[in-house]
Backbone as CSV, one residue per row, in Angstrom:
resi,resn,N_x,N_y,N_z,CA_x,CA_y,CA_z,C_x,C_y,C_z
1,UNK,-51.227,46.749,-62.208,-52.168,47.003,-61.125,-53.565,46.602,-61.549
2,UNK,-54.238,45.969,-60.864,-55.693,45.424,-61.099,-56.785,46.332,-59.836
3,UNK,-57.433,47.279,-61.367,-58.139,48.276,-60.520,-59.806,47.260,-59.986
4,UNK,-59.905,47.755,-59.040,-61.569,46.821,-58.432,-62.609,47.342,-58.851
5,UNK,-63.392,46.561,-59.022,-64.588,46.864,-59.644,-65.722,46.425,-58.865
6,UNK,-66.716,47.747,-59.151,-67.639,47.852,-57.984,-68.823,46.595,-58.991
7,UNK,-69.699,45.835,-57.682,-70.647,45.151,-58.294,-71.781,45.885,-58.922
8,UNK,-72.357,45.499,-60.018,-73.468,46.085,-60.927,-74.549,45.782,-61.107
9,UNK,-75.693,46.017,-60.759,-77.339,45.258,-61.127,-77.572,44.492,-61.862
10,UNK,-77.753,43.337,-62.224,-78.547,43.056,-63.397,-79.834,43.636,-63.649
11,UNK,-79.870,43.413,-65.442,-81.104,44.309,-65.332,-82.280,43.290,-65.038
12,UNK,-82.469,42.069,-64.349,-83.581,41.474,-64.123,-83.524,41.931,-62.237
13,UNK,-82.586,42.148,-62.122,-82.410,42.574,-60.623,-83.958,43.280,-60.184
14,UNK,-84.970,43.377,-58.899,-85.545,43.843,-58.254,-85.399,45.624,-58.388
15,UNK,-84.266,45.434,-58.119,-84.113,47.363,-57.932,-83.368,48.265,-59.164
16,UNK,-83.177,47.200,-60.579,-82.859,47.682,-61.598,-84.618,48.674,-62.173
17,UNK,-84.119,50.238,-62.538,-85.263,50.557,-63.047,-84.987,50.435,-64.458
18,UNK,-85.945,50.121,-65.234,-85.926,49.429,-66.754,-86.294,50.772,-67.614
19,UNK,-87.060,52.030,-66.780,-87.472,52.848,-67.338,-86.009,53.911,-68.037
20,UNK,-85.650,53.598,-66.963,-84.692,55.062,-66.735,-83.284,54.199,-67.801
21,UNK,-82.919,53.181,-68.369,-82.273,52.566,-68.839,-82.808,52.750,-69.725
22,UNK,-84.468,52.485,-70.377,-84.631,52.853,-71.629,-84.255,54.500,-72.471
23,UNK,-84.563,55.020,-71.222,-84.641,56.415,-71.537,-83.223,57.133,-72.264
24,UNK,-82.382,56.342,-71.748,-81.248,56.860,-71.721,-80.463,55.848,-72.767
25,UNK,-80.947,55.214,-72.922,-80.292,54.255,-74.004,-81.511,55.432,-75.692
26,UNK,-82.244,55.348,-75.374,-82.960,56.720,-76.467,-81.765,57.720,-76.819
27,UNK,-81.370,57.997,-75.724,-80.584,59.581,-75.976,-79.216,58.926,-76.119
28,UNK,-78.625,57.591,-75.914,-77.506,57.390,-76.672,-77.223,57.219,-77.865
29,UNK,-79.004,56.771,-78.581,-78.845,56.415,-79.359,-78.444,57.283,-80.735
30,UNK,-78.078,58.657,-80.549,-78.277,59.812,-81.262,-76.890,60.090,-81.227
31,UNK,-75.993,60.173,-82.411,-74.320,59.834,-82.207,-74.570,60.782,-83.628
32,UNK,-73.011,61.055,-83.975,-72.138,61.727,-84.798,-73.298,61.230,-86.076
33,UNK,-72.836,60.306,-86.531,-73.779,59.617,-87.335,-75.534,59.367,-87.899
34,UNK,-75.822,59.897,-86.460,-77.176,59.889,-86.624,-77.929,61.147,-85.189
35,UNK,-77.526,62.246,-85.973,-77.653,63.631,-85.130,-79.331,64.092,-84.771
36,UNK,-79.971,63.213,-86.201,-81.344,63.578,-86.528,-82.035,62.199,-86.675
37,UNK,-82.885,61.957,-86.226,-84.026,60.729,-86.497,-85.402,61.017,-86.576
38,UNK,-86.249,60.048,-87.410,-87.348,60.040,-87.132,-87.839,58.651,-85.984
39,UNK,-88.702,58.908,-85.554,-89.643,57.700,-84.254,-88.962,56.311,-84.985
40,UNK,-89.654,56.092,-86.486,-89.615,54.774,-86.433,-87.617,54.677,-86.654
41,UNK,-86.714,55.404,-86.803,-85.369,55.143,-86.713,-84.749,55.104,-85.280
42,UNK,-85.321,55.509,-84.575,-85.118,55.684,-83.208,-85.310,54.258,-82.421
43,UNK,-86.343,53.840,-82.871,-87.164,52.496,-82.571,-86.204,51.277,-83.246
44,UNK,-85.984,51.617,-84.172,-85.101,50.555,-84.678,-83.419,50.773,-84.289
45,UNK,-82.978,51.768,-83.780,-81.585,52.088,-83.581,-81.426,51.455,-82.077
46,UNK,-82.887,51.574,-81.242,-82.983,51.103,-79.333,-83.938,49.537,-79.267
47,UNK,-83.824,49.299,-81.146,-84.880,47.795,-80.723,-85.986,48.076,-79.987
48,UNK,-86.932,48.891,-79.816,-88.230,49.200,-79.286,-89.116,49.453,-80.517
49,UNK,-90.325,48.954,-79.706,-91.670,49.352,-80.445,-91.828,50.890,-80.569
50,UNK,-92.200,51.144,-81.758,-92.582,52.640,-82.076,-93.584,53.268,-80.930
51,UNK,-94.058,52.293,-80.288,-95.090,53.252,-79.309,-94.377,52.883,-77.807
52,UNK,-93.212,52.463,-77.336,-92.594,52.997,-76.603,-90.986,53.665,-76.919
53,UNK,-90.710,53.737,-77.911,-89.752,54.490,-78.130,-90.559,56.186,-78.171
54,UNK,-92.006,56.253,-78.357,-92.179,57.513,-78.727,-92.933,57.486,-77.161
55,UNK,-93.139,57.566,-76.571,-93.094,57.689,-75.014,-92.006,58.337,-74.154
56,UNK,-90.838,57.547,-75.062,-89.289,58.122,-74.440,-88.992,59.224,-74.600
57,UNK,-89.351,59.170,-75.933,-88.565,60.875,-76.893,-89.681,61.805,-76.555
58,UNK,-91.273,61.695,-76.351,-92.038,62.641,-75.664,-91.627,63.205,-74.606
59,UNK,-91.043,62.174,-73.373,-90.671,62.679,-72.016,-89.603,63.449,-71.908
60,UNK,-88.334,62.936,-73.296,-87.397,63.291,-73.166,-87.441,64.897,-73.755
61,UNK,-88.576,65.808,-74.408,-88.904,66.453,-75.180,-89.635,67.635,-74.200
62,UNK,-90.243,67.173,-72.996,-91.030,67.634,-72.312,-90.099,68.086,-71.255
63,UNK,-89.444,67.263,-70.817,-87.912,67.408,-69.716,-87.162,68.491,-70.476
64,UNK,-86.848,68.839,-71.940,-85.700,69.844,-72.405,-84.923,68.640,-73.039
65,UNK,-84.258,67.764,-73.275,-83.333,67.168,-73.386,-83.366,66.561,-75.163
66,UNK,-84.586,66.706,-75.228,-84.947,66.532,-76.794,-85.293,67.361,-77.442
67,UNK,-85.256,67.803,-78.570,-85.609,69.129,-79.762,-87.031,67.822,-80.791
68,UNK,-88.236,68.737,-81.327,-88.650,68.020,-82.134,-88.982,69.099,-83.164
69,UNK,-88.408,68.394,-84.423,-88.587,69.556,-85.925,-89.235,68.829,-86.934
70,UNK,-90.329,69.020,-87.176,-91.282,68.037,-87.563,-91.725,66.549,-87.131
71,UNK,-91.290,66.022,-88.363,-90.957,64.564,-87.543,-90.037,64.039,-87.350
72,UNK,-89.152,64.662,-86.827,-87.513,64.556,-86.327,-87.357,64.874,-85.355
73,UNK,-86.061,64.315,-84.531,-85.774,64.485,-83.453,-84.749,64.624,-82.881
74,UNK,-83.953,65.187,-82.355,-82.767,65.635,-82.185,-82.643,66.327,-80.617
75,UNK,-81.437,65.881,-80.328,-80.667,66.501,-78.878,-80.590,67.533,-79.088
76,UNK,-81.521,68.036,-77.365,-81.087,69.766,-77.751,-79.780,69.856,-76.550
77,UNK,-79.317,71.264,-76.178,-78.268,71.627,-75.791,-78.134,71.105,-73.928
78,UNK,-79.497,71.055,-73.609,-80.149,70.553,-72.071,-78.951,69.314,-71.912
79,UNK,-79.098,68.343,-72.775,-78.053,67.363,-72.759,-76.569,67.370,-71.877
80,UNK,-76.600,68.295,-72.432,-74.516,68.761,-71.983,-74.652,68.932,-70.768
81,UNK,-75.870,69.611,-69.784,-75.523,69.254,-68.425,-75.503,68.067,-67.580
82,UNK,-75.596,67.068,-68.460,-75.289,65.573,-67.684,-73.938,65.404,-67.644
83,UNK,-73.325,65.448,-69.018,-71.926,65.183,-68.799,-70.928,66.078,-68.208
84,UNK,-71.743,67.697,-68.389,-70.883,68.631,-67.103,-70.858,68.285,-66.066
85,UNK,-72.554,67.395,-65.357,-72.036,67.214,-63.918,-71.149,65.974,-63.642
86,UNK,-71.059,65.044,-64.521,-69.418,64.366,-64.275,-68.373,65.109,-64.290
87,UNK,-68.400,65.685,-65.055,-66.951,66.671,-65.261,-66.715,67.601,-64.200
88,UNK,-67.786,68.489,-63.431,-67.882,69.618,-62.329,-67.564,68.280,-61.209
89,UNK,-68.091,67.020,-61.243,-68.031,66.534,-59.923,-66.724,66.379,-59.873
90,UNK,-65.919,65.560,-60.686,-64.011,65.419,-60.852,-63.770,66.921,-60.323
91,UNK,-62.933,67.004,-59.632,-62.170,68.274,-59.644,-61.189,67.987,-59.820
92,UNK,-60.649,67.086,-60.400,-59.372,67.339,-61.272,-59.509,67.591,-62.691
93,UNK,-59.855,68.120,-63.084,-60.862,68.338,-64.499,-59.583,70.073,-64.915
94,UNK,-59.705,70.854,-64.245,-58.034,71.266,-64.613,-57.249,71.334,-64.228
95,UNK,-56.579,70.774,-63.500,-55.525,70.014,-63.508,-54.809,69.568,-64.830
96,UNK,-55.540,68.423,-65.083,-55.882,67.268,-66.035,-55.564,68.232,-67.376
97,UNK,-56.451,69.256,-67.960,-56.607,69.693,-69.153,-55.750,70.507,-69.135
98,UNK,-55.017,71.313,-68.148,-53.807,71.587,-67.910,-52.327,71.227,-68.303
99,UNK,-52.815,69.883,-68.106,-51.167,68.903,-68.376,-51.558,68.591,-69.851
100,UNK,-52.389,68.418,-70.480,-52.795,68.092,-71.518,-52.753,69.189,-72.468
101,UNK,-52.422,70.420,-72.212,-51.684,71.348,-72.756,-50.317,71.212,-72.542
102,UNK,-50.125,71.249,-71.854,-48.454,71.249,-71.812,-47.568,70.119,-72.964
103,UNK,-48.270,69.520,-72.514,-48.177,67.834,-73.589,-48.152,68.624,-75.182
104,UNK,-49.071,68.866,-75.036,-49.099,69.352,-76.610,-48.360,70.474,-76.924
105,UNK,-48.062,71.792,-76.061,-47.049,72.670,-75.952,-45.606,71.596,-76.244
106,UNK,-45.644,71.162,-75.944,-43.989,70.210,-75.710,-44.090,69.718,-76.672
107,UNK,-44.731,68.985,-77.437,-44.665,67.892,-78.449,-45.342,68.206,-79.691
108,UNK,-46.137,69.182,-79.525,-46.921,69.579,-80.600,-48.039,68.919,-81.174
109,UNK,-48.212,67.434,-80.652,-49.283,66.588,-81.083,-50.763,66.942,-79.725
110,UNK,-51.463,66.006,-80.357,-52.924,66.408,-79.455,-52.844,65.017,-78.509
111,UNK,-53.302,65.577,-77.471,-53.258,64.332,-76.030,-54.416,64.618,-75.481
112,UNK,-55.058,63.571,-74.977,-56.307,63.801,-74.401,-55.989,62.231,-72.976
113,UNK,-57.217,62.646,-72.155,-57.669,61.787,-71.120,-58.834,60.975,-71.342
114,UNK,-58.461,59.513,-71.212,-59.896,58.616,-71.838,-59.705,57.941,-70.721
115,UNK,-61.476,57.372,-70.344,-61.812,56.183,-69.372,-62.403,55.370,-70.000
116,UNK,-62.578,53.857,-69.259,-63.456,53.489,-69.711,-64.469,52.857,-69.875
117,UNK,-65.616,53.122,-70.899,-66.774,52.869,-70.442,-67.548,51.612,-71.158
118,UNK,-67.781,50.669,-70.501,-68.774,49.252,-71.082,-67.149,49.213,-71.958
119,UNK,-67.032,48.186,-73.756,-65.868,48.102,-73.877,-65.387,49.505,-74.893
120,UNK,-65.604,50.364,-74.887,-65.194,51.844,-75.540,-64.540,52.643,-74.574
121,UNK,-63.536,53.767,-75.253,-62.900,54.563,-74.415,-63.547,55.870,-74.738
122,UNK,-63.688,56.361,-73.837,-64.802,57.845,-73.849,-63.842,59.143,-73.531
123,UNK,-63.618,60.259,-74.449,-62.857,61.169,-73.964,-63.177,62.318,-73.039
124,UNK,-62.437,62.025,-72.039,-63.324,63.306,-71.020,-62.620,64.519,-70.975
125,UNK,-61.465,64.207,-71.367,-60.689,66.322,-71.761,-59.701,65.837,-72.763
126,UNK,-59.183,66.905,-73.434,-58.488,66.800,-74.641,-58.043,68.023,-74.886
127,UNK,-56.861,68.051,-75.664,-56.080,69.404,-75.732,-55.603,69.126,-77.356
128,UNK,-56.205,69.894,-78.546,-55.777,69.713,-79.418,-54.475,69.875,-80.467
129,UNK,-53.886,69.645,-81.157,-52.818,70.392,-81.820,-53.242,70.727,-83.399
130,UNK,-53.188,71.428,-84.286,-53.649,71.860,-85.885,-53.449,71.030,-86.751
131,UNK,-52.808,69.414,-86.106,-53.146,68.632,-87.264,-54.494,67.605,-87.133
132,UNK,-54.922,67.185,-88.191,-55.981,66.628,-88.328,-55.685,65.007,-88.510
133,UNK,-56.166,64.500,-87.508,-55.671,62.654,-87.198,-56.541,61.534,-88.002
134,UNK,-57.622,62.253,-87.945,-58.551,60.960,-88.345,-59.748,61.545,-89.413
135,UNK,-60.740,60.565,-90.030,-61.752,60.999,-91.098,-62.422,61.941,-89.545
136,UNK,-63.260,61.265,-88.356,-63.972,61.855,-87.656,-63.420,62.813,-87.091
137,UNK,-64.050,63.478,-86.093,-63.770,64.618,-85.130,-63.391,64.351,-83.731
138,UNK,-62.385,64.090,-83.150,-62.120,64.000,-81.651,-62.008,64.794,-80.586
139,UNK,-63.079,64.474,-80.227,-63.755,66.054,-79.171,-63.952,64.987,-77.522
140,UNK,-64.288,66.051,-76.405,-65.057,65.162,-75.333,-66.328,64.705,-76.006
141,UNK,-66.149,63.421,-75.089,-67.351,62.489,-75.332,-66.902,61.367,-76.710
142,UNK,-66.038,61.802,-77.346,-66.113,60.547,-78.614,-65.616,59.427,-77.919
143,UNK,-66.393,58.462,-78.482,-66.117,57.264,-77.839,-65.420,56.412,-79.346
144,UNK,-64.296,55.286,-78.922,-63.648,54.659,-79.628,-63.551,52.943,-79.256
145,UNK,-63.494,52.058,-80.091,-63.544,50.965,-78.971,-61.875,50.732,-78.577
146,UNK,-62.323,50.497,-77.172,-61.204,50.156,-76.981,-59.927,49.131,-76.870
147,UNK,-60.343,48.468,-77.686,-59.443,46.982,-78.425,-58.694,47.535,-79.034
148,UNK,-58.857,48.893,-79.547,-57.842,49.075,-80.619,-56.758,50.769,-80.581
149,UNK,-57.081,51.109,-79.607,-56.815,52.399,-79.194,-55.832,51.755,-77.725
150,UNK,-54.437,53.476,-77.924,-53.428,53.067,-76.837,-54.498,53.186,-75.857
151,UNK,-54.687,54.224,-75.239,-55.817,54.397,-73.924,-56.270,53.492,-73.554
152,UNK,-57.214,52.810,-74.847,-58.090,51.520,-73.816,-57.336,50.226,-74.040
153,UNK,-56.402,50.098,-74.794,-55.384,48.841,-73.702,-54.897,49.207,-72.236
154,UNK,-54.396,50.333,-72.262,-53.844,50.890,-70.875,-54.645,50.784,-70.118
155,UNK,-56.073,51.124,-70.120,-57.314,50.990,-69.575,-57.668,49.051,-68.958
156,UNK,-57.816,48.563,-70.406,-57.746,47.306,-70.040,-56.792,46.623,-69.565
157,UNK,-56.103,46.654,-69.283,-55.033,46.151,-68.342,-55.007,46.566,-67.069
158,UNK,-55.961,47.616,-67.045,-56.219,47.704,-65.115,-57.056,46.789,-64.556
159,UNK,-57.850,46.387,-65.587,-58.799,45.341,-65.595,-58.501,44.165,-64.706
160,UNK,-59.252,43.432,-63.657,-58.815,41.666,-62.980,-58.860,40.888,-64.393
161,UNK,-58.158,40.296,-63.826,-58.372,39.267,-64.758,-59.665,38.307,-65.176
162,UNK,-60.290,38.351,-63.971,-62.039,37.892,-64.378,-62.392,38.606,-64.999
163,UNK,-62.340,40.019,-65.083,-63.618,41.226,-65.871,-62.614,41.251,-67.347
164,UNK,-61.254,41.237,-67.173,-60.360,41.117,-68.703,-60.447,39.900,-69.200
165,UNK,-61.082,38.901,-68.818,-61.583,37.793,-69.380,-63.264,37.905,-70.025
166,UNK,-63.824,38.232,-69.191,-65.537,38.268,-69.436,-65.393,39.415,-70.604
167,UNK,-64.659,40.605,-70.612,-64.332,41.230,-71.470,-63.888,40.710,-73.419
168,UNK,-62.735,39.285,-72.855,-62.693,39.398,-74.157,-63.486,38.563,-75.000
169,UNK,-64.151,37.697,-74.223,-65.104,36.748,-73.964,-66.224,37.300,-75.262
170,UNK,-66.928,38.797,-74.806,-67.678,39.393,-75.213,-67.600,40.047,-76.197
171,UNK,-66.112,41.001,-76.764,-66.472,41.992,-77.377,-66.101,41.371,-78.609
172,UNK,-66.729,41.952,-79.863,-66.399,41.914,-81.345,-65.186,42.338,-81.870
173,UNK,-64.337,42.005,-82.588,-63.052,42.336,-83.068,-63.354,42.512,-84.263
174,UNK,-63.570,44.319,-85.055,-63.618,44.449,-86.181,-62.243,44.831,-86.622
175,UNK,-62.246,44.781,-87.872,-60.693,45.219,-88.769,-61.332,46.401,-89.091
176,UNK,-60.660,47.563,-88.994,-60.673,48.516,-89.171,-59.297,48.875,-90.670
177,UNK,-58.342,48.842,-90.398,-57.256,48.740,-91.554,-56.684,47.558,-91.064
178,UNK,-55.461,46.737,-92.044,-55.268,45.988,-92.437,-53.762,45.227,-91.231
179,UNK,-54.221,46.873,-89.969,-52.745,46.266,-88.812,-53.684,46.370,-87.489
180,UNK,-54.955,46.051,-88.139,-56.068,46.112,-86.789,-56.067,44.478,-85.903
181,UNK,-55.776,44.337,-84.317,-56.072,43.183,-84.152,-57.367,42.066,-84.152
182,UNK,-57.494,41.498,-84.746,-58.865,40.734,-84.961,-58.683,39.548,-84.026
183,UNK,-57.710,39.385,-83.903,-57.467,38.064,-82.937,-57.550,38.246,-81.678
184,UNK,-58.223,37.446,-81.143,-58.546,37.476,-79.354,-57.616,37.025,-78.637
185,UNK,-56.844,36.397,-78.878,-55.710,36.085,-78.228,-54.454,36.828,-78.352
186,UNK,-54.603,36.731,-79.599,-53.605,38.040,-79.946,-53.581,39.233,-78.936
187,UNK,-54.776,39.912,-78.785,-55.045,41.061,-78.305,-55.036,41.090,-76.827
188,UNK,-55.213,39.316,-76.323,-54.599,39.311,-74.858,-53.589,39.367,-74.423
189,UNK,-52.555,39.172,-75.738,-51.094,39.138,-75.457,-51.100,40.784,-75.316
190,UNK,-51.059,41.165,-76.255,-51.073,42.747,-76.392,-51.709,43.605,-74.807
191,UNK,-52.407,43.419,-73.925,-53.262,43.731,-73.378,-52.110,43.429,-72.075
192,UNK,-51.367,42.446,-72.211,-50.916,41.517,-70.580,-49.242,42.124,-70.933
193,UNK,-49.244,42.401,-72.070,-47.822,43.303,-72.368,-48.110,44.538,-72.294
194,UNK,-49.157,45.284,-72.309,-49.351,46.609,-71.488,-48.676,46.633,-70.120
195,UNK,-49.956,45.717,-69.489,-49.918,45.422,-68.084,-48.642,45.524,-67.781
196,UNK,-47.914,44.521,-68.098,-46.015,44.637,-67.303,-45.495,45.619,-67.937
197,UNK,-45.488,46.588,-69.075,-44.597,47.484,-69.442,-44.910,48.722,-69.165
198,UNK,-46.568,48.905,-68.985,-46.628,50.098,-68.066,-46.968,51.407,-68.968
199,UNK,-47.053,50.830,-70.549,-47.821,51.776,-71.491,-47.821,50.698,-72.682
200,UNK,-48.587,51.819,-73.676,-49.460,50.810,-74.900,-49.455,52.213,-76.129
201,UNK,-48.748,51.057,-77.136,-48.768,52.089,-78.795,-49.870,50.978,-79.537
202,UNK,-50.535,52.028,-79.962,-51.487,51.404,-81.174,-51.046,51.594,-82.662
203,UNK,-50.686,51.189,-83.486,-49.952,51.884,-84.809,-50.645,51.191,-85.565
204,UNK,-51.882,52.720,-86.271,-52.760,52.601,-87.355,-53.463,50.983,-86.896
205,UNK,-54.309,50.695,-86.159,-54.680,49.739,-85.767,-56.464,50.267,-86.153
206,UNK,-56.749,51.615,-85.988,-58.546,52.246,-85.865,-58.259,53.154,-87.250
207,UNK,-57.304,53.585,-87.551,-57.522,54.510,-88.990,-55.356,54.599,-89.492
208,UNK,-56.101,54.612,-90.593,-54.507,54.399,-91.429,-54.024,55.687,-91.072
209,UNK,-52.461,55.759,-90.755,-51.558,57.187,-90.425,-52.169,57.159,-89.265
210,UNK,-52.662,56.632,-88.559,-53.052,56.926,-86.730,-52.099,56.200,-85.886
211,UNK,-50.842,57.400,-85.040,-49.965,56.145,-84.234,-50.425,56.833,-82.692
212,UNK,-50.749,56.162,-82.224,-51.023,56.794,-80.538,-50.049,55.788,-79.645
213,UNK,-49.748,56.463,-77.972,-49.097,56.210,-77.239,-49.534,56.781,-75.888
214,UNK,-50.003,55.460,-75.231,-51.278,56.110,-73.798,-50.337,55.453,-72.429
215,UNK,-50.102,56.135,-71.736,-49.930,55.918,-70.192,-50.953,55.646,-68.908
216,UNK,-50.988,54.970,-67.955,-52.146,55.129,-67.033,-52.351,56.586,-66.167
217,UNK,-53.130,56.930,-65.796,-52.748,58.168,-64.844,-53.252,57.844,-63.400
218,UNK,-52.740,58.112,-62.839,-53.691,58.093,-61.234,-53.088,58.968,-59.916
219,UNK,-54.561,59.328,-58.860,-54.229,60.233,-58.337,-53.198,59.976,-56.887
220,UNK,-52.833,60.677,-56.151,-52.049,60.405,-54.977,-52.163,58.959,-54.262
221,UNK,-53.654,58.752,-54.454,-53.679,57.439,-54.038,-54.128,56.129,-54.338
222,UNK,-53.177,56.088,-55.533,-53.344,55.134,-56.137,-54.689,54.464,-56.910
223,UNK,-55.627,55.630,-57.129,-57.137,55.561,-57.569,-56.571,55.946,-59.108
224,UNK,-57.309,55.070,-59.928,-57.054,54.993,-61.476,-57.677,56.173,-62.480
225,UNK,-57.527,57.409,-62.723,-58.042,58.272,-63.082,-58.655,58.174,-64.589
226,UNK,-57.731,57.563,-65.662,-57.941,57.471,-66.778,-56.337,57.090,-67.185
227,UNK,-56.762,57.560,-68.805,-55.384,57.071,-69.525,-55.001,58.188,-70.359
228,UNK,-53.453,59.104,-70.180,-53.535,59.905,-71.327,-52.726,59.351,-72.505
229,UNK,-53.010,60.600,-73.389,-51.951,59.266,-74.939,-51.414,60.881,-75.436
230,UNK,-50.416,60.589,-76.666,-50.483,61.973,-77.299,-50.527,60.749,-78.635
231,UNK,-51.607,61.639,-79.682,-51.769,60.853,-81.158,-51.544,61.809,-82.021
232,UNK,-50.837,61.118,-83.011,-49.910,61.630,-84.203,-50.059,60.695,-85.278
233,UNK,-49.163,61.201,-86.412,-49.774,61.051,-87.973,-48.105,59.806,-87.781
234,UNK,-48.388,58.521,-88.344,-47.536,57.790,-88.522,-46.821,58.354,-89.517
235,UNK,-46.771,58.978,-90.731,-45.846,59.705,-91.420,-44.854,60.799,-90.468
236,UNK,-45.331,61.487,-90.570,-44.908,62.737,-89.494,-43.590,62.254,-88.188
237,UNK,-43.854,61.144,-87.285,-43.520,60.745,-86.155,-43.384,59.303,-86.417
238,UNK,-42.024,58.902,-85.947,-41.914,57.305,-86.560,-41.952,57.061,-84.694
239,UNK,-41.640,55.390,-84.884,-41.957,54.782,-83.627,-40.487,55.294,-82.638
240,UNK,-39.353,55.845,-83.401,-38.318,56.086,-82.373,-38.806,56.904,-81.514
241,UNK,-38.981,58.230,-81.986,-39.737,59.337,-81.557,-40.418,58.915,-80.512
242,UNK,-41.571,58.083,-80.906,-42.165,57.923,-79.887,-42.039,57.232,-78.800
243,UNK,-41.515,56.302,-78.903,-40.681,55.392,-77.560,-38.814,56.984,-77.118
244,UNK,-38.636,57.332,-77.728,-37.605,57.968,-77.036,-37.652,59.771,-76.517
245,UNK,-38.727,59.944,-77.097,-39.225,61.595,-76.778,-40.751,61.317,-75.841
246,UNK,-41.749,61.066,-76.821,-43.198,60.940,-76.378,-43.045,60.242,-74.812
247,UNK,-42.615,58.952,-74.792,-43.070,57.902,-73.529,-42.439,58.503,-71.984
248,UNK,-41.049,59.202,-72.139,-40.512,59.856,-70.746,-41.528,61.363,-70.520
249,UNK,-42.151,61.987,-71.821,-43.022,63.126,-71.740,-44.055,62.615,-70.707
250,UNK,-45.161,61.684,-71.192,-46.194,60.968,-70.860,-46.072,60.912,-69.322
251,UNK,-44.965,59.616,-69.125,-44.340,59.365,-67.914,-44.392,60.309,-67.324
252,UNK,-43.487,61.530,-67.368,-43.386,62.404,-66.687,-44.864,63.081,-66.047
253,UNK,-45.399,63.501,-67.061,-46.599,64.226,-66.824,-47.651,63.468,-65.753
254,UNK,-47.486,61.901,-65.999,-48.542,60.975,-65.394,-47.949,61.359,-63.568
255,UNK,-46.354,61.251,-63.411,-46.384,61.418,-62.446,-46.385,63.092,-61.870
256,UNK,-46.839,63.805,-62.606,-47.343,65.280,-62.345,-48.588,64.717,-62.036
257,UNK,-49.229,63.800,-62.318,-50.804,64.307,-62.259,-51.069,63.340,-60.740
258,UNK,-49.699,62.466,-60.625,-49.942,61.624,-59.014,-49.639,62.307,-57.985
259,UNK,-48.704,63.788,-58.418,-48.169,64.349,-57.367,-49.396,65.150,-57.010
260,UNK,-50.318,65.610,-57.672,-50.647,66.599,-57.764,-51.855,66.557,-57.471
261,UNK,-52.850,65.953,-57.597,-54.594,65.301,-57.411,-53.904,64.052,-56.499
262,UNK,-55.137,64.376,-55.500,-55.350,63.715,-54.305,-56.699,62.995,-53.781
């Protein structure tokens, strides 16, 4: 299925505001990695001059949305109501985190719901299980790219084929471990064999012992919701398992979540 895609501004466009893009490219710029900055790291993390990057983080400071502790700067908690009001606006939001328990009740591994955003898959609910998958932390909001994760093949393959072209056109193919795809063509094959089979395993492709397995989800009418996966320790769970237990689970659940959100 080739989901449509709405047209987008350029940013030289008339009615693109440049302000509100900077602003917010400031407050992306503040990740797992870099929780705390000073001005001139900030400036160099958004490519801005120190005297409008510190314009940003003033406003953003004055609004609530920024903390300043000396000469540091850091997201305060104000933040989280942006991405609540995506989340409050979905009302399938439990539903969704609902089945994403059950998933993990049943299988014991952790499954979450990813969309996706620019070429990364962003997690918007997640249901964990007590084992530990990766060096990082997978919470809402971690973003992963999605070249290399089940989700965002499943994802990309909803894609037209113009935007899954301009797509691969664009993005960087890093190796992550040594069964990561680096090849662009490669990864179109991979991507167009989603497409006809209707799900996507990544095995240790973003971190060694990482095997995931993502389905599409969508609601009654045929509107593309996201992608769920359940991810597990390639030791633990070999690929039978997962093509003969995991994929009819998935399945199943995906069409719980078509019967069910409207």
């Amino acid at each position: 299925m080739e989901a449509a895609q709405e047209e987008v501004l350029s940013p030289d466009d008339r009615d693109f505001v440049t302000a509100l893009a900077s602003g917010l490219e400031v407050v992306l710029a503040f990740d797992e990695a870099h929780p705390r900055m000073t001005l001139s790291e900030v400036a160099s993390r958004t490519g801005m001059n120190r005297a409008r990057a510190r314009r940003f983080l003033l406003t953003l400071h004055a609004l609530g949305y920024v903390r300043k502790q000396g000469r540091s700067f850091e997201l305060a908690p104000r933040v989280l109501q942006l991405g609540y009001a995506f989340l409050s606006a979905n009302n399938y939001r439990s539903v969704i985190q609902q089945v994403l328990e059950d998933i993990t009740a049943e299988s014991g591994e952790s499954s979450s719901l990813g969309v996706l955003d620019g070429d990364d898959v962003i997690y918007v609910a997640r249901s964990s299980s007590r084992h530990r998958l990766m060096a990082i932390t997978l919470s809402v909001g971690t973003r992963l790219p999605a070249a290399h994760t089940s989700m965002g093949r499943v994802l990309l393959a909803q894609l037209s084929d113009a935007d899954l072209g301009a797509y691969l056109e664009r993005v960087v193919l890093e190796a992550y471990t040594d069964k990561t795809v680096t090849d662009k063509a490669e990864l179109k094959k991979c991507i167009l064999k989603v497409r006809q089979q209707g799900y996507s395993i990544a095995d240790q492709e973003l971190d060694s012992g990482l095997r995931s397995l993502a389905v599409p989800a969508f609601d009654a009418n045929g509107k593309l919701l996201g992608a769920i996966n359940i991810s597990t320790n390639a030791a633990r769970v070999d690929l039978d398992t997962l093509m003969k237990e995991y994929l009819p689970l998935l399945q199943r659940k995906a069409r719980e979540i078509r019967a069910t959100i409207s």
